[in-house]
OpenMM code with the backbone's topology and positions (N, CA, C; nanometers):
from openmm import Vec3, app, unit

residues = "UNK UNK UNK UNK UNK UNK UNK UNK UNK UNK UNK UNK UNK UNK UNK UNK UNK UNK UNK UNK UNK UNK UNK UNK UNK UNK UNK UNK UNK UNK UNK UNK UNK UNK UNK UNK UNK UNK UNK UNK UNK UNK UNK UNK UNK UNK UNK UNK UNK UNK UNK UNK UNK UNK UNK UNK UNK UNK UNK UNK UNK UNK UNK UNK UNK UNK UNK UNK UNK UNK UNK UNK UNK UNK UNK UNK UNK UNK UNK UNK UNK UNK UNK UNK UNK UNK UNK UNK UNK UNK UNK UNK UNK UNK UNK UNK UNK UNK UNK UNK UNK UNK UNK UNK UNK UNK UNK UNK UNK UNK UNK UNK UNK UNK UNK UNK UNK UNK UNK UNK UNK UNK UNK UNK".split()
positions = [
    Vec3(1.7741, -0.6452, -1.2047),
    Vec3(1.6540, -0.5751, -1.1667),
    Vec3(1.6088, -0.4913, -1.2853),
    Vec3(1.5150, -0.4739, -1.3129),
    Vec3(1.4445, -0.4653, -1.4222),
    Vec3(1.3802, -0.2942, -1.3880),
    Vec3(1.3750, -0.1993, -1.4805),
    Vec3(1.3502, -0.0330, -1.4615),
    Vec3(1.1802, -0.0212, -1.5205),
    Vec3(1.0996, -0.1634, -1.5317),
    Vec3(0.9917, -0.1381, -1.6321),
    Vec3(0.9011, -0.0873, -1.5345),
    Vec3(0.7910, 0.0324, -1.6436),
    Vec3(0.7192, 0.0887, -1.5826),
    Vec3(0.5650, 0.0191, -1.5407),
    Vec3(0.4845, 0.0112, -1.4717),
    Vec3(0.3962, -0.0453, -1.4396),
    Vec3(0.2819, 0.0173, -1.3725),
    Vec3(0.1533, 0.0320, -1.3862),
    Vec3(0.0640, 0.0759, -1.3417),
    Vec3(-0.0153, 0.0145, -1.2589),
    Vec3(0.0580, -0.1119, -1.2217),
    Vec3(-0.0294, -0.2429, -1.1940),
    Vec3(-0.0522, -0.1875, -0.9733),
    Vec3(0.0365, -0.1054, -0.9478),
    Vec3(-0.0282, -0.0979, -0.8151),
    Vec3(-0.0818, 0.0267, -0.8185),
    Vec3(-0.0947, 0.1263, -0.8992),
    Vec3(-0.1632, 0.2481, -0.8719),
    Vec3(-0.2906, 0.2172, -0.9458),
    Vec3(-0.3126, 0.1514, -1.0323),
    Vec3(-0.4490, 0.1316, -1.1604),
    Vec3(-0.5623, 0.1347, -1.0476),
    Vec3(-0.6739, 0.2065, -1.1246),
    Vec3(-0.8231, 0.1920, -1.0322),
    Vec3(-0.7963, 0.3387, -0.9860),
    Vec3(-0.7206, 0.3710, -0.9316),
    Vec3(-0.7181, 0.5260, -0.8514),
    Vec3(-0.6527, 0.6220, -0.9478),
    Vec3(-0.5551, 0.5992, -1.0194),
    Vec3(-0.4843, 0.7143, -1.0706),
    Vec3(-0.4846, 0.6769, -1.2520),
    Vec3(-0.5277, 0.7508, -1.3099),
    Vec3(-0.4757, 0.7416, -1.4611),
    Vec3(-0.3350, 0.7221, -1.4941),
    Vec3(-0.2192, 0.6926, -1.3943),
    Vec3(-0.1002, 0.6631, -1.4639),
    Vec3(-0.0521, 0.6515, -1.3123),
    Vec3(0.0950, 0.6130, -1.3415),
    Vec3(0.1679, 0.5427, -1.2134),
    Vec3(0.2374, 0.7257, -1.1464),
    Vec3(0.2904, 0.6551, -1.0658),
    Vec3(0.3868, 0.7201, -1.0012),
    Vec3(0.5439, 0.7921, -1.0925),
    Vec3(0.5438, 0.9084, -1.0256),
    Vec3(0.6724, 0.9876, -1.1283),
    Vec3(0.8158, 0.9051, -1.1266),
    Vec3(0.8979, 0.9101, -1.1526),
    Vec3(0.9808, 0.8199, -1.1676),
    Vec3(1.0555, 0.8317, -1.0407),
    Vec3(1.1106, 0.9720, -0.9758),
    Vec3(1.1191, 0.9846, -0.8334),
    Vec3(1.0473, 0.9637, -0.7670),
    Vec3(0.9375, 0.9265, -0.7291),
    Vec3(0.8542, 0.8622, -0.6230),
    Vec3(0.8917, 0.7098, -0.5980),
    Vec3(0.8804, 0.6511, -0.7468),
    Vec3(0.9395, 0.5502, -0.7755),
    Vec3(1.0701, 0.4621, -0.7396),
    Vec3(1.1564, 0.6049, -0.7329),
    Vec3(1.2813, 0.5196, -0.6932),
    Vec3(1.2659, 0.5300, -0.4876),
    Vec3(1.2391, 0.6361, -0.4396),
    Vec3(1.1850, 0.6524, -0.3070),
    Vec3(1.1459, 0.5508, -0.2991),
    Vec3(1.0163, 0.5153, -0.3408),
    Vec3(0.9474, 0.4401, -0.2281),
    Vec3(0.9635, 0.2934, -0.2731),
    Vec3(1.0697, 0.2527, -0.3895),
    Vec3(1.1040, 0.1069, -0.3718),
    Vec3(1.1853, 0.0397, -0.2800),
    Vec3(1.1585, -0.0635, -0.2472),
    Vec3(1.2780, -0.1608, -0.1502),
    Vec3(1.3093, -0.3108, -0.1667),
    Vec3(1.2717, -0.2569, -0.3025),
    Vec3(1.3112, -0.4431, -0.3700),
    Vec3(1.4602, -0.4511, -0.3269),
    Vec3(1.5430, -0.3689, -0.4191),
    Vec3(1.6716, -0.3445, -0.3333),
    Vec3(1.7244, -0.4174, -0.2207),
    Vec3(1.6325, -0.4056, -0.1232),
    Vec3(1.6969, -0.4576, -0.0101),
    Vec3(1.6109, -0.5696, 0.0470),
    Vec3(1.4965, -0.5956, -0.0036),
    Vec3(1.4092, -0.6630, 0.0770),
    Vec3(1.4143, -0.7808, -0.0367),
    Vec3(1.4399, -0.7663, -0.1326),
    Vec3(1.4815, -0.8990, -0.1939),
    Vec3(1.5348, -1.0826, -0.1151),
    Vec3(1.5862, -0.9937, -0.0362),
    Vec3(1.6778, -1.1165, 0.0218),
    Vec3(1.5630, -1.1770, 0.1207),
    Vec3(1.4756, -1.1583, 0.1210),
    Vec3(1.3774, -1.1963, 0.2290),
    Vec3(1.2714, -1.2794, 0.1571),
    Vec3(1.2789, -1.2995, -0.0272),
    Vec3(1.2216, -1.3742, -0.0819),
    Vec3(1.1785, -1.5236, -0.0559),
    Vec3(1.2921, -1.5715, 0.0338),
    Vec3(1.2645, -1.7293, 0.0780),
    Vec3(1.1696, -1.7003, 0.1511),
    Vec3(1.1903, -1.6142, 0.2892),
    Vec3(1.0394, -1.5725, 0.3685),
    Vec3(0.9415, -1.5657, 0.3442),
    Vec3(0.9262, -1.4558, 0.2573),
    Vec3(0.7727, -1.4020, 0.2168),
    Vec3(0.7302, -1.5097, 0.1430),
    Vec3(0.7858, -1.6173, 0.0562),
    Vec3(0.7483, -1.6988, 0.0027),
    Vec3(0.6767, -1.8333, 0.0931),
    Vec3(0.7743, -1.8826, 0.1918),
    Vec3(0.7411, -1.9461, 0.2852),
    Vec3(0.5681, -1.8831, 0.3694),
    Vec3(0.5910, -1.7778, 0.4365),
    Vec3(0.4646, -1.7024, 0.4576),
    Vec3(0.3456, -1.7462, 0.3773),
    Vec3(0.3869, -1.6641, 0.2694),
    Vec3(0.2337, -1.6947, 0.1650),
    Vec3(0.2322, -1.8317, 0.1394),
    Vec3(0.2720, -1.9431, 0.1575),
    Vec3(0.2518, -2.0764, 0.1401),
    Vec3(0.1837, -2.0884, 0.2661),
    Vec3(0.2027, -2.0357, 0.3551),
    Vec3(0.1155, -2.1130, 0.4676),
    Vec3(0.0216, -2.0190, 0.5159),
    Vec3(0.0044, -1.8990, 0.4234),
    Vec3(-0.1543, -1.7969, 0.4427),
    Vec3(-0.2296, -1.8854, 0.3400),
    Vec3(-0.1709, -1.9419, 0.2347),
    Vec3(-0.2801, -2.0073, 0.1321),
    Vec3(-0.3291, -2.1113, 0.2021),
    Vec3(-0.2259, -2.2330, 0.2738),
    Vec3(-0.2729, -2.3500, 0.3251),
    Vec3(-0.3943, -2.2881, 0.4531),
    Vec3(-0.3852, -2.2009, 0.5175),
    Vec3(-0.4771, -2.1583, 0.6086),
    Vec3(-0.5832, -2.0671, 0.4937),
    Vec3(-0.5596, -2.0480, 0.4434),
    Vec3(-0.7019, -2.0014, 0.3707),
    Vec3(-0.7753, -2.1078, 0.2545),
    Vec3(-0.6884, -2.2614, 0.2382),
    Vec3(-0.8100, -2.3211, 0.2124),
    Vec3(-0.8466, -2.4265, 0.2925),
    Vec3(-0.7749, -2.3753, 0.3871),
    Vec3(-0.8191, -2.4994, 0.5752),
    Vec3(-0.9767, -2.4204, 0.6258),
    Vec3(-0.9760, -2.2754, 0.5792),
    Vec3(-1.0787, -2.2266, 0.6510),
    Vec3(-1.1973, -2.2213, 0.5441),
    Vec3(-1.1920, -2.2972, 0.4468),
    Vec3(-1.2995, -2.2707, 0.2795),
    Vec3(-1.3002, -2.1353, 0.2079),
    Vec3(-1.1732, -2.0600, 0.2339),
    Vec3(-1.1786, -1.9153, 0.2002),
    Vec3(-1.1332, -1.9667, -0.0039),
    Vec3(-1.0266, -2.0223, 0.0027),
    Vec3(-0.9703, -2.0905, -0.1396),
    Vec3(-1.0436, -2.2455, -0.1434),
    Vec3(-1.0491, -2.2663, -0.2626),
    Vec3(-1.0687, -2.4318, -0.2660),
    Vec3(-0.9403, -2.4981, -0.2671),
    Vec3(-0.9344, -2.6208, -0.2706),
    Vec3(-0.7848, -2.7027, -0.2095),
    Vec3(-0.7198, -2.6574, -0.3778),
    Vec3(-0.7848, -2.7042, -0.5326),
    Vec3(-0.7232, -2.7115, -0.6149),
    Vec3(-0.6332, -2.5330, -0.6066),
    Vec3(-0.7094, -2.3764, -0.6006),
    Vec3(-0.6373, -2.2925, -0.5993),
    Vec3(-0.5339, -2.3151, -0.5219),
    Vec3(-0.5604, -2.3451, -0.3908),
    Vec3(-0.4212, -2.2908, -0.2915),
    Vec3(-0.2920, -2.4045, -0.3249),
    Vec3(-0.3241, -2.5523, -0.4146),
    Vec3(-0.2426, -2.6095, -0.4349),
    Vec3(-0.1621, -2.5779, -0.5447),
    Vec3(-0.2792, -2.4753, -0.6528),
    Vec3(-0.1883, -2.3615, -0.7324),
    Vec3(-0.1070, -2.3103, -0.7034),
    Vec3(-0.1307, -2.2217, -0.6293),
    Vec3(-0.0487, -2.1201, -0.5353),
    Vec3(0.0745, -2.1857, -0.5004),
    Vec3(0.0310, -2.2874, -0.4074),
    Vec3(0.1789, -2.3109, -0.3172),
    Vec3(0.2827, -2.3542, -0.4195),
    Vec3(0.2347, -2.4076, -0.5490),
    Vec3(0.2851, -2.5037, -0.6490),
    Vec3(0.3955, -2.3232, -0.7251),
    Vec3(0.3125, -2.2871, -0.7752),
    Vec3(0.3611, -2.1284, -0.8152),
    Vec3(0.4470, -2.1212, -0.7520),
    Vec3(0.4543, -2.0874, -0.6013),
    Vec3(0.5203, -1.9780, -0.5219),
    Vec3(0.6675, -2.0600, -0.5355),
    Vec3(0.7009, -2.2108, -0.5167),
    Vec3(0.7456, -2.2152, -0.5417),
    Vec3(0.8698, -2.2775, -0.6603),
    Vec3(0.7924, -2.2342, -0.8185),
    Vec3(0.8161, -2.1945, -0.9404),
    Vec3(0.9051, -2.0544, -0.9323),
    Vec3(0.8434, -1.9639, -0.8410),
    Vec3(0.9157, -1.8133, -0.8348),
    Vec3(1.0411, -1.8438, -0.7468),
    Vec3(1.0433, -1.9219, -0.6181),
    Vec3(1.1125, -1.9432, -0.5031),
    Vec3(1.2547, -1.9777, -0.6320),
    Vec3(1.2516, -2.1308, -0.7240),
    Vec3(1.3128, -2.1890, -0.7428),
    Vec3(1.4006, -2.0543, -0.9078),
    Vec3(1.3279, -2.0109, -0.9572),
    Vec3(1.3759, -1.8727, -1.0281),
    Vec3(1.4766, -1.7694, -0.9274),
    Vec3(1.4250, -1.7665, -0.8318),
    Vec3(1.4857, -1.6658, -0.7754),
    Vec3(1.5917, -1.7152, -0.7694),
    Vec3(1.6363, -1.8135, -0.6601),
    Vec3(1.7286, -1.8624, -0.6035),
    Vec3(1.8324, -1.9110, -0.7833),
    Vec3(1.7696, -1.9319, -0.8673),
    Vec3(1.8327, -1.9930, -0.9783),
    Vec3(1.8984, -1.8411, -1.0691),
    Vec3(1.8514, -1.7427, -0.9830),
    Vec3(1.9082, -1.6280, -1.0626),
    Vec3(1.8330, -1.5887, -1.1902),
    Vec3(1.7244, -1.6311, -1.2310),
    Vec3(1.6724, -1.5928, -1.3172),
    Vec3(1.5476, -1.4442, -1.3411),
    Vec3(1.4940, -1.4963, -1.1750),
    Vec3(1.3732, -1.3777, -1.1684),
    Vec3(1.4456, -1.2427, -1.1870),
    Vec3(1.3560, -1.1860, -1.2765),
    Vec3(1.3811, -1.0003, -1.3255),
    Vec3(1.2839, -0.9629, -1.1641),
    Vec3(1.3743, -0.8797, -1.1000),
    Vec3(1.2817, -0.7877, -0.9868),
    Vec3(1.2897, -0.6812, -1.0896),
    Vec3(1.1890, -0.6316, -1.0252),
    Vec3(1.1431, -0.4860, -1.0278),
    Vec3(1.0734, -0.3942, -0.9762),
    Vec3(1.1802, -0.2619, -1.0271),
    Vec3(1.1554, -0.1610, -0.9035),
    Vec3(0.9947, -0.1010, -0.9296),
    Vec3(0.9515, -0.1265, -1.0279),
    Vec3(0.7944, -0.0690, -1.0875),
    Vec3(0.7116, -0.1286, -0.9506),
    Vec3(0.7182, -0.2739, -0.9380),
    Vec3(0.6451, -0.3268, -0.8177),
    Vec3(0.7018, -0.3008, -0.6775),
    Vec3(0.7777, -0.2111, -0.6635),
    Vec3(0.8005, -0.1506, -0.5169),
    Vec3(0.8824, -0.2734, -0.4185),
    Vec3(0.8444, -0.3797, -0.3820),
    Vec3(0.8629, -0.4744, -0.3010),
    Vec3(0.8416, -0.6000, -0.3459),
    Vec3(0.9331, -0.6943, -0.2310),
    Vec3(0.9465, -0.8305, -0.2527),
    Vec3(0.7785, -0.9294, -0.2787),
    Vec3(0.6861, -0.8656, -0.1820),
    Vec3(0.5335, -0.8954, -0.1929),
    Vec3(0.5027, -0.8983, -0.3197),
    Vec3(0.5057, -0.7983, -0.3801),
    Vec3(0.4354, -0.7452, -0.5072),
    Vec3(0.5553, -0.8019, -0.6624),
    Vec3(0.6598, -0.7938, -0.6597),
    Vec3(0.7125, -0.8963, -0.7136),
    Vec3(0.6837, -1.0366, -0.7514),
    Vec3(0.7162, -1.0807, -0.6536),
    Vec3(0.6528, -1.2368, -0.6175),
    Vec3(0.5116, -1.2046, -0.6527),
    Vec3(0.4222, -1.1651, -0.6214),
    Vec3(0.2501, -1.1836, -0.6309),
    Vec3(0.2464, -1.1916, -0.8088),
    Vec3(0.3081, -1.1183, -0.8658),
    Vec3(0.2638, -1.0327, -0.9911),
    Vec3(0.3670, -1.1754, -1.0959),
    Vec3(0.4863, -1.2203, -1.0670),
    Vec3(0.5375, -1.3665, -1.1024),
    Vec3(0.4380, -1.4724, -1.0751),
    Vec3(0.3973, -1.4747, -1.0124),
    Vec3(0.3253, -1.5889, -0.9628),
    Vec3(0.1549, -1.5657, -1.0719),
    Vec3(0.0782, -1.4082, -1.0121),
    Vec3(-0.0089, -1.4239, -1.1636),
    Vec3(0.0542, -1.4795, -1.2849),
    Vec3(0.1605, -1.4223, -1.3396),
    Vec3(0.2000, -1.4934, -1.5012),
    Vec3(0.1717, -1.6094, -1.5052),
    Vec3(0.2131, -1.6696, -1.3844),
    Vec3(0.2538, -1.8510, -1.3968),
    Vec3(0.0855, -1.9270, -1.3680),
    Vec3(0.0239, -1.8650, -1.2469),
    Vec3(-0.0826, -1.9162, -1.2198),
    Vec3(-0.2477, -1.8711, -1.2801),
    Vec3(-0.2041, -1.7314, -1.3740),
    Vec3(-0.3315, -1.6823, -1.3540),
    Vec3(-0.4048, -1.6482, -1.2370),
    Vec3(-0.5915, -1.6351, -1.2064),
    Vec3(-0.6579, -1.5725, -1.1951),
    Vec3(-0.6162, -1.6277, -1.0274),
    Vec3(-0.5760, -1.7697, -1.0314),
    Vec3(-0.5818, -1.7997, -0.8360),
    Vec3(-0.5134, -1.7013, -0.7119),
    Vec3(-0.3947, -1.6345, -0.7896),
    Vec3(-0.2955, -1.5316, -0.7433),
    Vec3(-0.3391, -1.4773, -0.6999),
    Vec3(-0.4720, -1.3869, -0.7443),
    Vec3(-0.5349, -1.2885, -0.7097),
    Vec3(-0.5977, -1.3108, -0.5644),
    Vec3(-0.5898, -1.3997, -0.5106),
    Vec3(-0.6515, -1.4415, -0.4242),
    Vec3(-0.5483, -1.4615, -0.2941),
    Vec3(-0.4548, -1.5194, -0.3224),
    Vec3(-0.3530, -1.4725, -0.2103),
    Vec3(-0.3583, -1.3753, -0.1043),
    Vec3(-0.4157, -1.2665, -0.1413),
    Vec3(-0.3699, -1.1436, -0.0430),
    Vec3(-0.5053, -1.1237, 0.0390),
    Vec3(-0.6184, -1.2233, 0.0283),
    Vec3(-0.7022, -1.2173, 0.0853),
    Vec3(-0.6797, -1.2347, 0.2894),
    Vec3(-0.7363, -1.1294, 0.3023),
    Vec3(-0.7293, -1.1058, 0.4486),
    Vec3(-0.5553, -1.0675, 0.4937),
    Vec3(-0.5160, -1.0514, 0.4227),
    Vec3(-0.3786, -0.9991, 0.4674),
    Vec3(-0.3131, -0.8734, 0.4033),
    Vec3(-0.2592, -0.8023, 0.5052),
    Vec3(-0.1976, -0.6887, 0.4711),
    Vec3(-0.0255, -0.6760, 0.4421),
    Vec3(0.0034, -0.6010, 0.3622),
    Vec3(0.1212, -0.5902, 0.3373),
    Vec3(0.2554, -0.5650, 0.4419),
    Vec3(0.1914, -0.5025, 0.5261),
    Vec3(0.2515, -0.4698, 0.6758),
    Vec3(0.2675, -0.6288, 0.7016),
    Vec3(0.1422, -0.6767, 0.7505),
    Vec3(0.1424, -0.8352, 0.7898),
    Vec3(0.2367, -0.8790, 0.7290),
    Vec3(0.2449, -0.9152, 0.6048),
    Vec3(0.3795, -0.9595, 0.5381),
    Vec3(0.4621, -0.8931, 0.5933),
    Vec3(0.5438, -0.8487, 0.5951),
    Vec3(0.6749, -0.7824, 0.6103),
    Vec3(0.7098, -0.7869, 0.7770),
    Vec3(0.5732, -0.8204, 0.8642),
    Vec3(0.6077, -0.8607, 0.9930),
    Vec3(0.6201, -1.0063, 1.0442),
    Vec3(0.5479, -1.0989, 0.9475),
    Vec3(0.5920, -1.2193, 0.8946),
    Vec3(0.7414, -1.2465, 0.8575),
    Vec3(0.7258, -1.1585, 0.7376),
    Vec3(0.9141, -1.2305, 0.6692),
    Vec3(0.9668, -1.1903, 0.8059),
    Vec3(0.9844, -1.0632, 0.8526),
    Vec3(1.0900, -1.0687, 0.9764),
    Vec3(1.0805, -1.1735, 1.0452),
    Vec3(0.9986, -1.2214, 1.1411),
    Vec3(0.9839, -1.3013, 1.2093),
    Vec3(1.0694, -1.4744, 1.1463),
    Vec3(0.9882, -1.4524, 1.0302),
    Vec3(1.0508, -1.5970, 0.9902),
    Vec3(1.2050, -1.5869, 1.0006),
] * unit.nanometer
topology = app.Topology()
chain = topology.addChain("A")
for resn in residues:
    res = topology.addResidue(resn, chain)
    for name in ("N", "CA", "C"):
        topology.addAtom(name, app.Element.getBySymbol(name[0]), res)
């Protein structure tokens, strides 16, 4: 797990991230890691329903699903760096998946909330 600092979920609102104790508080990569097959599974089938409904075109979401699991097969291979900068397994995965896919990533989280995720992975 990786200690790098990141501005990438506070940017737009705050001139700089979170103090380094807030940081360690409010991460749960830690533990929610293990739920990576889930959340991965999940967002494969929020993309396939978001380009069933014309929200993505077929080529993005076949990005996506193709990405997600590029990250799935890292993880499990022991390679993915988590990190605690991105707070959670969501934002991990999302922010791997930009590197690999670029601009389509960004599009993932359309109509879904982070809660939603995390009531998803349980479920799954």
């Amino acid at each position: 797990m990786t200690d790098k600092t990141s501005n990438t979920m506070w940017g737009g609102r705050f001139a700089a991230g979170p103090d380094a104790i807030m940081e360690a508080i409010n991460a749960s990569i830690g533990f929610d890691q293990r739920m990576a097959a889930q959340d991965i599974a999940g967002s494969r089938a929020h993309a396939a329903m978001l380009a069933a409904t014309g929200i993505l075109t077929d080529t993005d979401a076949e990005a996506i699903r193709e990405g997600l699991l590029t990250v799935l097969s890292e993880i499990e291979g022991g390679t993915f760096q988590f990190s605690t900068a991105l707070e959670d397994i969501h934002m991990n995965v999302e922010s791997r998946l930009k590197e690999i896919i670029g601009e389509p990533a960004g599009r993932l989280h359309t109509g879904r909330s982070r809660n939603d995720q995390v009531a998803t992975d349980f479920k799954l």
